[in-house]
Structures are given as structure tokens and as C-alpha cells.
C-alpha positions as CSV (number, residue, x, y, z in Angstrom):
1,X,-41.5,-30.7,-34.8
2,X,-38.4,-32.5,-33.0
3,X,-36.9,-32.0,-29.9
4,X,-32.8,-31.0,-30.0
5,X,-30.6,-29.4,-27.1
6,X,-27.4,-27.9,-28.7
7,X,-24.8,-27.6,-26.7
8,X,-22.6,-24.1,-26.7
9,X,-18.9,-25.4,-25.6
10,X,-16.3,-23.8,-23.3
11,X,-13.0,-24.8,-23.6
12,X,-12.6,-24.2,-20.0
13,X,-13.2,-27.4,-17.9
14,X,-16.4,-27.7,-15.9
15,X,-18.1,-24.7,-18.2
16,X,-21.0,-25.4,-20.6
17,X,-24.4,-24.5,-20.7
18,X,-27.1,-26.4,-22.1
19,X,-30.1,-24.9,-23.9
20,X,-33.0,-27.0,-24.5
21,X,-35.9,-25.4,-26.7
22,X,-37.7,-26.3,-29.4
23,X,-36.8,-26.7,-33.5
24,X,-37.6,-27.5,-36.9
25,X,-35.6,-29.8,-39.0
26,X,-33.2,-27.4,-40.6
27,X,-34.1,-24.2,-39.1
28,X,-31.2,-21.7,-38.1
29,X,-30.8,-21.6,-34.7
30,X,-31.0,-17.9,-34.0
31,X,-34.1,-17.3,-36.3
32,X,-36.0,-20.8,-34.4
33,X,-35.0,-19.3,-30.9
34,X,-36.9,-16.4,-32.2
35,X,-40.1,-17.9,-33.7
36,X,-40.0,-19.6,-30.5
37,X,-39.8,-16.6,-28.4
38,X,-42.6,-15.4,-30.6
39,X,-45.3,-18.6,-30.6
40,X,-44.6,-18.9,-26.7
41,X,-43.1,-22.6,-27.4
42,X,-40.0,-21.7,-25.7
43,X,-40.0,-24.1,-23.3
44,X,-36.9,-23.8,-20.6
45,X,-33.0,-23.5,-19.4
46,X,-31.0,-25.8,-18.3
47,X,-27.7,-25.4,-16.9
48,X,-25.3,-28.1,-17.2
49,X,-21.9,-28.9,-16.2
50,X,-19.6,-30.8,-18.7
51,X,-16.1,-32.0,-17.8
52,X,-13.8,-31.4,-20.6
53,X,-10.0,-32.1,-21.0
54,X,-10.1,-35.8,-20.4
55,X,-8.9,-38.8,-22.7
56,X,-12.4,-40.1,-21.3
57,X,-16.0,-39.4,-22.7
58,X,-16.4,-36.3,-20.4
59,X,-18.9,-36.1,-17.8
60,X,-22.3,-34.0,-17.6
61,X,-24.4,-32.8,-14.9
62,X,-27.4,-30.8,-14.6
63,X,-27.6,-28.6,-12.1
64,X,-30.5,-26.7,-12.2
65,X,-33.6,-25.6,-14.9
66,X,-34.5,-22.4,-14.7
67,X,-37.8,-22.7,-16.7
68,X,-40.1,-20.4,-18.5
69,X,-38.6,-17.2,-19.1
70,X,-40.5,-14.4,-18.1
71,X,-42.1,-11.3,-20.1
72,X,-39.8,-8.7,-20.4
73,X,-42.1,-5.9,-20.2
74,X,-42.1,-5.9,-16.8
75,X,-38.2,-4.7,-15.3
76,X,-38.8,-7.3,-12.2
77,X,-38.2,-9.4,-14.5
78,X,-34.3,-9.1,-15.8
79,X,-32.6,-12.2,-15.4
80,X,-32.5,-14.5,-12.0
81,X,-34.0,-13.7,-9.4
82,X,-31.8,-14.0,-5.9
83,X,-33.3,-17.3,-5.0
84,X,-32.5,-18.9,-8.6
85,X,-29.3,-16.9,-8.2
86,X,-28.8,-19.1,-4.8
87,X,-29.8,-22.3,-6.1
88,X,-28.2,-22.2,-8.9
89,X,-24.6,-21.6,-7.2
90,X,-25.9,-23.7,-4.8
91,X,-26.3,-27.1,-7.1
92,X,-22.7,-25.8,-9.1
93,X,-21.2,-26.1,-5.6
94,X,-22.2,-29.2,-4.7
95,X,-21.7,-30.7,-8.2
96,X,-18.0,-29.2,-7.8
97,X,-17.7,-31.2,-4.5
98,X,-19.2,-34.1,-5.9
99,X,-16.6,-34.1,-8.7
100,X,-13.6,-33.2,-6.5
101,X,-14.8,-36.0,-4.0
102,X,-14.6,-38.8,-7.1
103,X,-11.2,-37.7,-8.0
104,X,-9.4,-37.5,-4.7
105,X,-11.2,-41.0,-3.6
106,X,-9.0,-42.8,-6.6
107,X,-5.6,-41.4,-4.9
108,X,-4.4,-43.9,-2.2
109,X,-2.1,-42.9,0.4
110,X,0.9,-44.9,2.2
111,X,0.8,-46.1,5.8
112,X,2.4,-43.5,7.9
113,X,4.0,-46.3,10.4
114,X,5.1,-49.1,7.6
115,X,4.8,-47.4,4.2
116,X,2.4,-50.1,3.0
117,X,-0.6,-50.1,0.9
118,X,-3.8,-48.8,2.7
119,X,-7.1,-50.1,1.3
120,X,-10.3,-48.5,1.1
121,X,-12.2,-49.7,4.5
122,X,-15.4,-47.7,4.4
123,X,-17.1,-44.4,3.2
124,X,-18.1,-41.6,5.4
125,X,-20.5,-38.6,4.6
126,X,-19.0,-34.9,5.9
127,X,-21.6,-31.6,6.2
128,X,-19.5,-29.0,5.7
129,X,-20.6,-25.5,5.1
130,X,-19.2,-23.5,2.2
131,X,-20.3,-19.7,1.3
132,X,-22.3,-21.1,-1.6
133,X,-24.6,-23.6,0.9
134,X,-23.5,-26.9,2.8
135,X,-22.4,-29.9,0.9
136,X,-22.4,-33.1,1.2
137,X,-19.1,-34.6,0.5
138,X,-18.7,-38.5,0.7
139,X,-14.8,-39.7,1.7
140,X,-13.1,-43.1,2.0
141,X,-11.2,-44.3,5.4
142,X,-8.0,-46.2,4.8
143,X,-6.4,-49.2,6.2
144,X,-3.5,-50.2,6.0
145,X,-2.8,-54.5,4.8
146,X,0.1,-55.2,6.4
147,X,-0.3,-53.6,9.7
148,X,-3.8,-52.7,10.3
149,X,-3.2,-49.0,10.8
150,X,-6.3,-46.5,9.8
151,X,-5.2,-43.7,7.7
152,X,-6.9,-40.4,5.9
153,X,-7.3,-39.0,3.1
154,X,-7.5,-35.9,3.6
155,X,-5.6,-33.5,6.1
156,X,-8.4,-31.3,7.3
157,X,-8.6,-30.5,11.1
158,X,-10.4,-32.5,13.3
159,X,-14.1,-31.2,13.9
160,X,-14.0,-29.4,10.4
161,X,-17.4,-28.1,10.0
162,X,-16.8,-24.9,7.5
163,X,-14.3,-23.8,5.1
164,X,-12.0,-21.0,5.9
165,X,-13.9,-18.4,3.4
166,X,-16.9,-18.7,5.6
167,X,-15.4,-18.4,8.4
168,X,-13.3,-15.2,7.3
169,X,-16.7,-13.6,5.7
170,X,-18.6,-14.5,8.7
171,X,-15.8,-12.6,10.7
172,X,-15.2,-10.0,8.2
173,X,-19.3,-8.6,8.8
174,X,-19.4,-9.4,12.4
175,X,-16.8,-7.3,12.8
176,X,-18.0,-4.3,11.2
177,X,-22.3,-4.6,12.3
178,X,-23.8,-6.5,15.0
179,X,-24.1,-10.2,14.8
180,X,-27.7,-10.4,14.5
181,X,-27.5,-8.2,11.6
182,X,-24.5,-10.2,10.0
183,X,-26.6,-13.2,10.0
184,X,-29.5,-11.9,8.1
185,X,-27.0,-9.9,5.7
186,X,-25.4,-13.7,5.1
187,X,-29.1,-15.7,5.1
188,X,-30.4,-12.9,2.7
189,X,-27.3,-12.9,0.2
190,X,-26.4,-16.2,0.0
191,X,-27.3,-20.0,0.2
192,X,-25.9,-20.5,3.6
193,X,-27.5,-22.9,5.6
194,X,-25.7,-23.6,8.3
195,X,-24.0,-20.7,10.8
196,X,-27.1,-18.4,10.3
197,X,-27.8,-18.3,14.0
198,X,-26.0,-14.6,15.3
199,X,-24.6,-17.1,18.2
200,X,-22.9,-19.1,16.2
201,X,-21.5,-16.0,14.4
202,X,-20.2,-14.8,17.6
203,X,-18.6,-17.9,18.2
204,X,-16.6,-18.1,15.1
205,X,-15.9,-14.2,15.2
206,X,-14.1,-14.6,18.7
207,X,-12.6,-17.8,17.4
208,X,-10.7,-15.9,14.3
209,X,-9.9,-13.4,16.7
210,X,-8.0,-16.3,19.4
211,X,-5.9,-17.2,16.2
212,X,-5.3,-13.7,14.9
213,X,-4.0,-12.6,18.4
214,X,-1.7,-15.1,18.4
215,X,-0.4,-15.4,15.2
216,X,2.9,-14.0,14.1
217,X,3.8,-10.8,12.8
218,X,4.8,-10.3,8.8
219,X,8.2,-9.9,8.1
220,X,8.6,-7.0,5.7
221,X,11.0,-7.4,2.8
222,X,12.2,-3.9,3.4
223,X,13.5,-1.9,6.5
224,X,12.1,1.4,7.5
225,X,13.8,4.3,8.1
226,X,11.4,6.2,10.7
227,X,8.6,4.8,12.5
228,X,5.8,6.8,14.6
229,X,3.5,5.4,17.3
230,X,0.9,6.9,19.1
231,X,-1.3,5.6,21.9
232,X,-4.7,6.7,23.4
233,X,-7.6,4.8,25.0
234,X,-11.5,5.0,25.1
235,X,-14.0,3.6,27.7
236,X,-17.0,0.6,26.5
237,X,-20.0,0.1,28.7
238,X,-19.4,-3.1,31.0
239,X,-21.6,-6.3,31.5
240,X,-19.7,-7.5,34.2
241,X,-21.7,-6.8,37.9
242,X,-20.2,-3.6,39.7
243,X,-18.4,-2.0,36.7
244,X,-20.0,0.0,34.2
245,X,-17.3,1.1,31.7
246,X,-13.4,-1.0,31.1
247,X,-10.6,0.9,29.6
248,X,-9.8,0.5,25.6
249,X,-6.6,1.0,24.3
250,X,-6.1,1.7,20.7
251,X,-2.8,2.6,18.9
252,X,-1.6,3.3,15.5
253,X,2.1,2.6,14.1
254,X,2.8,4.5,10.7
255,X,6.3,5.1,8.8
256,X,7.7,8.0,7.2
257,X,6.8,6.1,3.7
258,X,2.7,5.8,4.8
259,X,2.2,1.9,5.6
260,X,0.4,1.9,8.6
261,X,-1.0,-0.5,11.0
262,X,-3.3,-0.4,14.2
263,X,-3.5,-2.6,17.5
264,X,-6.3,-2.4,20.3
265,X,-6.7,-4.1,23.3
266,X,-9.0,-4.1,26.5
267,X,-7.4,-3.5,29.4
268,X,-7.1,-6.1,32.2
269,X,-7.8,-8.4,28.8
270,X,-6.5,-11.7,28.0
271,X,-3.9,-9.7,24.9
272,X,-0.8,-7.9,26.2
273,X,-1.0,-4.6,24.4
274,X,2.9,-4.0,24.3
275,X,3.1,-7.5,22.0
276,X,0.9,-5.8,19.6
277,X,2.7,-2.9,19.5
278,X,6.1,-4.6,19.2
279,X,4.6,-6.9,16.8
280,X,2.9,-4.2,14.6
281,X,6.7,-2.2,15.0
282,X,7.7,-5.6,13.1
283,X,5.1,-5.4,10.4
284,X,6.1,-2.1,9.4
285,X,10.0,-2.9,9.4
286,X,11.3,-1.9,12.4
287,X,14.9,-2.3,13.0
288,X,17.8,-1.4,15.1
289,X,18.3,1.3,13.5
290,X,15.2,2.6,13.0
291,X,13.9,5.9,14.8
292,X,11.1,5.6,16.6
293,X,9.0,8.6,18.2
294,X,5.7,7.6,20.5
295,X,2.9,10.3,21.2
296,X,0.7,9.9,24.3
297,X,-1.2,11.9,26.5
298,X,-0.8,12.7,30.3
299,X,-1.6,9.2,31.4
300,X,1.5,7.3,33.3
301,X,-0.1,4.1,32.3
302,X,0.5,4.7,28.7
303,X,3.7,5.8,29.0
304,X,4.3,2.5,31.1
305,X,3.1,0.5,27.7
306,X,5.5,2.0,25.9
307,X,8.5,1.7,27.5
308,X,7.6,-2.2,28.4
309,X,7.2,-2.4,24.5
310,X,10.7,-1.7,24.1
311,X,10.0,2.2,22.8
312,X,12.8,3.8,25.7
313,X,12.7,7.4,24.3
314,X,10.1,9.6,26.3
315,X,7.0,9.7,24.1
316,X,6.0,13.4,23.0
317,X,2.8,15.0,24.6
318,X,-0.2,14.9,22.5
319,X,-0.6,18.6,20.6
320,X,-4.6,17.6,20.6
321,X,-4.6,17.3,24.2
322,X,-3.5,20.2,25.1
323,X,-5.5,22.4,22.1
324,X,-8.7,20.6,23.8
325,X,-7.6,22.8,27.2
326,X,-6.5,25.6,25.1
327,X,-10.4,25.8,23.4
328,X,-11.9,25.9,26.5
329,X,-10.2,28.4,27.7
330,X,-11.1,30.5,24.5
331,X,-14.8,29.7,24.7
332,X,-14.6,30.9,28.4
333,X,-13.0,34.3,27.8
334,X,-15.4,34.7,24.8
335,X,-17.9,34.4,27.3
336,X,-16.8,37.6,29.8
337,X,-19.7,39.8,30.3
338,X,-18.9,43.1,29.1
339,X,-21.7,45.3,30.9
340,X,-19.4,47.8,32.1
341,X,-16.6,49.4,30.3
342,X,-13.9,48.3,32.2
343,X,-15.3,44.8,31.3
344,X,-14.9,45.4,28.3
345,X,-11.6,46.5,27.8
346,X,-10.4,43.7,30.2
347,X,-12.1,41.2,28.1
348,X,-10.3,42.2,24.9
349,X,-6.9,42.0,26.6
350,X,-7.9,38.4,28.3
351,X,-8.5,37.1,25.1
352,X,-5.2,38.5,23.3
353,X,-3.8,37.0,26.1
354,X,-5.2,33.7,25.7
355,X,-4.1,33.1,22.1
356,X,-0.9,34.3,22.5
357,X,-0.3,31.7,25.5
358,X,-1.5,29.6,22.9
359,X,1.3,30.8,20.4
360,X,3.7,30.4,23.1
361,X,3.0,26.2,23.5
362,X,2.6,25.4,20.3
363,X,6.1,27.4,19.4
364,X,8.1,25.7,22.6
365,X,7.9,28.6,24.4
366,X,5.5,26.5,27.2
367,X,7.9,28.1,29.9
368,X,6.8,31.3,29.3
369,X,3.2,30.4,29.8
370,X,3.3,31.5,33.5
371,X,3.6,34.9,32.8
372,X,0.7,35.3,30.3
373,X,-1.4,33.4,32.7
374,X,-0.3,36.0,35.7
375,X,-1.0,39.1,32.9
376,X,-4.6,37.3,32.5
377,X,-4.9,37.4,36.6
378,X,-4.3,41.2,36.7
379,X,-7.1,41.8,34.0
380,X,-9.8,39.3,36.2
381,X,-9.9,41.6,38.8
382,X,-12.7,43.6,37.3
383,X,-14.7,40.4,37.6
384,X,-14.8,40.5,41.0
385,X,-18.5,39.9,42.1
386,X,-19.9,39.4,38.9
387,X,-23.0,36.9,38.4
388,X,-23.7,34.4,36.4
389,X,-26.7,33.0,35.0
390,X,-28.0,30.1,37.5
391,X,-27.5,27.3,34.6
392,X,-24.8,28.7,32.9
393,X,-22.6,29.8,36.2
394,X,-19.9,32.7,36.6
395,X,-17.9,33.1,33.3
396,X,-15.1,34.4,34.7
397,X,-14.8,31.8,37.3
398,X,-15.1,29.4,33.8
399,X,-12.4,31.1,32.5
400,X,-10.0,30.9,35.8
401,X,-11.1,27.1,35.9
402,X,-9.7,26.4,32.2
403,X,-6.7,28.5,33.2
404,X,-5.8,26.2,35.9
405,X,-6.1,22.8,34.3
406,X,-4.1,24.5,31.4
407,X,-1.3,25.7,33.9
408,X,-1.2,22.2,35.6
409,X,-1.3,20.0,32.8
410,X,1.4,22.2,31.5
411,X,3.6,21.3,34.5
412,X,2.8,17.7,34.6
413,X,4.3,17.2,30.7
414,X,7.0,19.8,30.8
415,X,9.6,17.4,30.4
416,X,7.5,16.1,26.8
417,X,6.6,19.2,25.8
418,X,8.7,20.0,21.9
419,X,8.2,23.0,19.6
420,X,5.3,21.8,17.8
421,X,5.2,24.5,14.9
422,X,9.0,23.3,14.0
423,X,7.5,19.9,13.9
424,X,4.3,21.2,11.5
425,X,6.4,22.7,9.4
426,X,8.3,19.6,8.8
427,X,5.8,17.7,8.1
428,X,6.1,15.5,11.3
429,X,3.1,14.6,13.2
430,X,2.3,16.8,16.4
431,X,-0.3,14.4,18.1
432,X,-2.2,11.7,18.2
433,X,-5.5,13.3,16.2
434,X,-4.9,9.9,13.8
435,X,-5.4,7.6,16.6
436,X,-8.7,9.7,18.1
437,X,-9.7,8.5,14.6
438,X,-8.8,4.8,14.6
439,X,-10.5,4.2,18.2
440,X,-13.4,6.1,16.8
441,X,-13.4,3.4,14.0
442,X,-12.4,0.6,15.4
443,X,-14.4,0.8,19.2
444,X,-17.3,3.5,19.4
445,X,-18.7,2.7,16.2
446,X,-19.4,-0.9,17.0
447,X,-19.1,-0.7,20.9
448,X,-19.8,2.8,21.8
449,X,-21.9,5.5,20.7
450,X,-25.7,4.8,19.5
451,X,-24.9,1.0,20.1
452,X,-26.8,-0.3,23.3
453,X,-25.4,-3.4,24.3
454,X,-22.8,-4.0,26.9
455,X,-19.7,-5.8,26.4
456,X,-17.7,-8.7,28.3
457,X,-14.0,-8.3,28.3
458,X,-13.3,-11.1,26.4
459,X,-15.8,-10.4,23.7
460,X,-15.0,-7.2,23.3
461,X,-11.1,-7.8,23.3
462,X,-11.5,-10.6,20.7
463,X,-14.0,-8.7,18.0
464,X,-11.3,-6.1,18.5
465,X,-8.3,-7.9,17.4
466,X,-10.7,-8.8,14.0
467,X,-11.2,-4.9,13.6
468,X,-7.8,-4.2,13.3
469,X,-7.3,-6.9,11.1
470,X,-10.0,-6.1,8.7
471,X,-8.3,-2.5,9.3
472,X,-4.9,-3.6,8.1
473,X,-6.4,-6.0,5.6
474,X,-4.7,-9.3,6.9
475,X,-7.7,-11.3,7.8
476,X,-7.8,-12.9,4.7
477,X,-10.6,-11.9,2.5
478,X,-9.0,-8.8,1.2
479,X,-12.1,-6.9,1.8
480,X,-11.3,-4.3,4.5
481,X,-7.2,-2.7,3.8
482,X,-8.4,0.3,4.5
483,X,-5.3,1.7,5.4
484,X,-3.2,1.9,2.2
485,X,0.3,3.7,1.5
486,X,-0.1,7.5,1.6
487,X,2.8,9.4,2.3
488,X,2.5,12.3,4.8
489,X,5.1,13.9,4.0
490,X,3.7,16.3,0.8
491,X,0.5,16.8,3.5
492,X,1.3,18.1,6.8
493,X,-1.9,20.1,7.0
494,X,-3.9,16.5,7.4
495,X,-1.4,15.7,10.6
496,X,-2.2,18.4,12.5
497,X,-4.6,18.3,15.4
């Protein structure tokens, strides 16, 4: 018996396996491998890197051997496991560096202050982590012969520790589960070494978010025609010592073709909310003469946003708003007790009366709410001294309670109050039901709801801006566009609150 390793060739650079087995002197290869397979002599893998596409003799590496493949009987034990899966890439990676390292050590650059030669002067040894492990990559410093001056070869930042892919990933998970949890998804998946720590993925997560709130908007290459915004805010539970929740604001920006984009920011933050929006009114294609229509609801600071953004025209009151008034006033005329006949006749004409002051706001008619509200107030009269139940209170006086904040609110947004069926029927959006959405995303999910923690302002500002970036798919790892072009044109039903 003799000992052979055939080699199976790539053309592809940098992509050959080796197979090292055992064979008979002029045994076909497939029937030995078999025999092998079949005496147990099989003996290994080993995966080796060959350079190819050189005048030179090329250059081989091996990287890892795998060993003594296992019985197949068993399903456990298919192919590599995840930690040969991690050493292998692992070894490849650093092989790669090693190679790249060699090449880029023959280049020599030119003094920056004389244009002379610059020399090799020593060797230094950088850690840097990649997402397939750290690696060691070994650099020359330059000097320069005629004047002494030091010089680089490479143009990396100063204090490089990671590559950008890392960092992106490591921002990309942060952003959508806790940090701890990030870390062991990253320890468990892949050969990382360094950056396991959840600290230090809260520290690179707020980082990426520093440099995505100030970076520049994207230019589109084409104008839009028509551009909605809508506005709304939520609340997070505060770390900071006599405060226990800080305003959220969210917003979304869509066009008539679909393409949409969301902003958020904590208020009282380090980011000025109306540069997102203008800069998200940017991405989109925003122009002069472009028509754009905000939605808000009754609050004055929102409405201050907006016109500090540069949006001049009024925004339009939010249809989910008010329908949130208009239920409850439903669910307390449902309610009436109806123990006496009067009651009950009353009760059927409150509630007719209630959804047709209902089919007077959403069909513009919000003037004429006033007298369907005094028709209800002749009705309650036969509710006069009625009980209620000692934990559920007086219906009726529910149902006069809804009435009012209906009645009121209705006064307060008269002026941005518009015929909201006319605007269904269209195909136009009548509220801001898309944005309730987005902050549910992009704040209670990961701040709010089942979440315990508390946030600082900062932290919770800067995971926000990487949200809405994994949201809009520009944080660079092309992982999380969720938002893609729909248009909402052929589906008003979706737009309605």
C-alpha cells in the first residue's frame, strides 16, 4: 500500500481541496475511496488553500484536518459540526489575511512631504476582529531616505480594532434583541473572539448610531411627485432619578409611488427631530415642487416639529385619533341599562345617534356634530338616577364622559378637520394608523412592552437611529429593508385607520 493525496483543482484562485486517503498502485480513485470507506482505512480530510493564477509555483496552505469521518447511521452526524464549521472559516480567514498581508508588504509608498523612497523600518503585529474570528495581521512602517519622514501603508483609522462588517452585524442584532442576547447569538454562530462582552456591543451599537445620525441624506435620482408625513410619539420607561417615562417621537415619510422611510428621536435628545424629517423628505425626493401633506394628532408640539421642518401647510388631524374617541363612546352606549322600557327605547336612539355623529366626522360634516350630541342629551334624561355597579360605575355617566372629550377634541382640531371618506375613496391616507405601527416596531418592541429595563436618553436615542436604519435598509448589511416599494394607491382599504 502507498500513500497519495490527489489534488481536485479549482480554477478559481485561493480554492482547492486536498484529500488525503489511502490507495493501491493503480486503483481507480472512486472504487479505492470506496474499499476504503469499507475496510475503515480511510484515514482523514484535509482542507488546503492553493494560490493559482501566478507565473510563480503557487502557494499551499493547510488550514485545517477534519479527521475521521463519522458513521453515517447516526443523522448527528451529517457533515461539520458548528465548531469545525468555526474553525475551519476561522484558519481560511486568517490564511486569507496572511496572504493579503504578504502582498500588500511588497508595495512601497512615496513620502507624502518629498515624494521620495520610503524604506521598510520595522514590522508591527495588528488584532483586529473580523466576523470569521480575530487575525493576526503583521504590517511594515515606512521611512522615508531622504527626509526621515514615517509613513503607512495602509489607510485604516487610527485605533482600528474591527472591520466594518462586524461592526454593522454587531449593530444590526443589537438593534433588534437585547445586547446580552446579541452577544451569545454572535459567540454561538460564529468564531468571534473578541466583542462578545454585551458591553462592548452596546458600545459599538451607540457608536454606529453617532455616525448614522450625522450622516447625510441620499440623493434620489428621481423627484417625487407627492410626499406624506405623519408624526406621533410614545413614552419609554426612564433611568434617570425623578422621571419615570421621556417622550419618543417616531415618524414615517412615504410617496405616492410607495418608497418609504422612518425617523425617531427622544425628546429633549442629543438628535433634532425636524433634521430627520427634512432629511428623510430628501431621501424620498422631495422637491420644490413637490406636495407635501403632514398628519398629526392634537398635540401643539408636533405641529411645532413640523412647521420648524419646513412642512408650512397645517398638518391634517389624525382619523385614528378621533375613531379611538368615537369607540368609546360606542362601547358606553352599548353599555345603557335597559331595565325599564323607556330605557330601552332611549338606548336604541342614543346609539343611532352615536354612529351617525360618527358618519357626520368622517364625511366633513364635523360641524354638524353639536346637534347630534344635543339629540343624545334629550334621550339621557331617562338615566337620571340610575346606578351603577360599584367597579364598573354609572354607564350613562360613561357615555356623557366620551361625549365630552369627543365634543372638545372636535373643537380643538376644527380648523384640521377634512372629509375623510372623500380622502378613502381616493385612495389617500386618512391618519397616521402606519406610524402607530412603525413606533410599535421600532420603540415598544425593544424598549417598551414585556421589556424590563429602563433607558437613558442617550442610549435610547442612539439604538433608535440604528432601528430606523435597519428599517430603511441603509446600515449596510442589507439585512433589514423592510420597507420596500408598495404602492397604495390600488389598496386604500390597508390605509385606513
Amino acid at each position: 500500500m502507498t500513500v497519495r493525496k490527489p489534488k481536485f483543482f479549482n480554477p478559481l484562485a485561493w480554492a482547492c481541496l486536498g484529500v488525503s486517503g489511502k490507495w493501491g498502485p493503480g486503483d481507480d480513485c472512486d472504487t479505492t475511496l470506496t474499499g476504503c470507506f469499507r475496510l475503515g482505512l480511510w484515514m482523514g480530510w484535509v482542507v488546503r488553500l492553493v494560490e493559482m493564477g501566478t507565473d510563480k509555483p503557487g502557494r499551499s496552505v493547510d488550514v485545517l484536518e477534519i479527521g475521521q469521518l463519522r458513521d453515517l447511521g447516526d443523522i448527528a452526524n451529517l457533515g461539520l459540526t458548528l465548531a469545525e464549521a468555526k474553525q475551519l472559516v476561522s484558519r481560511v480567514q486568517q490564511a486569507v489575511v496572511t496572504a493579503q498581508a504578504q502582498e500588500h508588504a511588497i508595495l512601497r509608498p512615496d513620502c507624502a512631504s518629498c515624494s521620495g523612497t520610503c524604506r521598510i523600518k520595522d514590522w508591527r503585529v495588528h488584532q483586529v476582529a473580523t466576523l470569521f474570528g480575530t487575525v493576526a495581521v503583521r504590517l511594515p512602517r515606512y521611512r522615508c531616505a531622504d527626509c526621515g519622514r514615517g509613513e503607512r501603508g495602509v489607510s485604516w483609522p487610527s485605533h482600528c480594532r474591527s472591520t466594518p462588517e462586524l461592526d454593522q452585524l454587531r449593530a444590526h442584532l443589537s438593534a433588534l434583541m437585547p445586547y446580552r442576547v446579541a452577544a451569545g447569538v454572535l459567540a454561538h454562530l460564529l468564531p468571534v473572539e473578541a466583542g462578545k462582552n454585551h458591553e462592548t456591543l452596546r458600545g459599538h451599537t451607540l457608536k454606529t448610531g453617532r455616525q448614522l445620525r450625522d450622516a447625510a441624506g441620499i440623493q434620489p435620482s428621481t423627484a417625487t411627485s407627492a410626499v406624506t408625513v405623519t408624526l406621533d410619539s410614545t413614552f419609554v420607561r426612564s433611568c434617570h432619578s425623578g422621571e419615570r417615562h421621556f417622550e419618543v417621537r417616531v415618524g414615517n415619510v412615504e410617496t405616492s409611488a410607495g418608497q418609504r422611510q422612518v425617523f425617531g428621536a427622544v425628546a429633549g435628545g442629543d438628535t433634532d427631530i425636524a433634521v430627520l424629517i427634512r432629511r428623510s423628505l430628501e431621501t424620498v425626493g422631495r422637491t420644490a415642487d413637490t406636495a407635501v401633506i403632514a398628519f398629526t394628532d392634537g398635540c401643539p408640539g408636533l405641529q411645532s416639529i413640523l412647521t420648524e421642518a419646513g412642512i408650512t401647510q397645517p398638518p391634517i388631524a389624525d382619523w385614528f385619533h378621533i375613531a379611538m374617541r368615537l369607540q368609546h363612546a360606542k362601547q358606553a352606549a352599548g353599555g345603557l341599562s335597559t331595565d325599564q322600557p323607556c330605557r330601552v327605547q332611549a338606548k336604541t336612539a342614543i346609539v343611532a345617534e352615536v354612529e351617525r355623529l360618527h358618519w357626520r366626522i368622517w364625511n366633513g360634516k364635523a360641524t354638524d356634530a353639536q346637534l347630534t350630541i344635543e339629540r343624545i342629551r334629550k334621550f339621557m334624561q331617562v338615566f337620571k338616577g340610575e346606578r351603577g355597579h360599584r367597579t364598573m360605575g354609572v354607564p350613562s355617566r360613561k357615555l356623557w364622559h366620551a361625549l365630552h372629550e369627543v365634543n372638545d377634541y372636535l373643537h380643538s382640531q376644527s380648523a384640521r378637520l377634512v372629509n375623510y371618506a372623500e380622502r378613502y375613496r381616493a385612495g389617500l391616507r386618512v391618519g397616521t394608523s402606519v406610524t402607530e405601527g412603525s413606533a410599535n416596531f421600532l420603540v415598544n418592541r425593544r424598549m417598551n412592552k414585556s421589556q424590563q429595563m429602563r433607558w437613558t436618553r442617550q442610549g435610547a436615542d442612539l439604538l433608535l437611529q440604528v432601528r430606523c436604519a435597519v428599517c430603511n435598509g441603509t446600515l449596510g448589511t442589507e439585512l433589514g429593508h423592510l420597507f420596500g416599494i408598495t404602492p397604495n394607491l390600488d389598496l386604500p382599504a390597508a390605509q385606513a385607520a
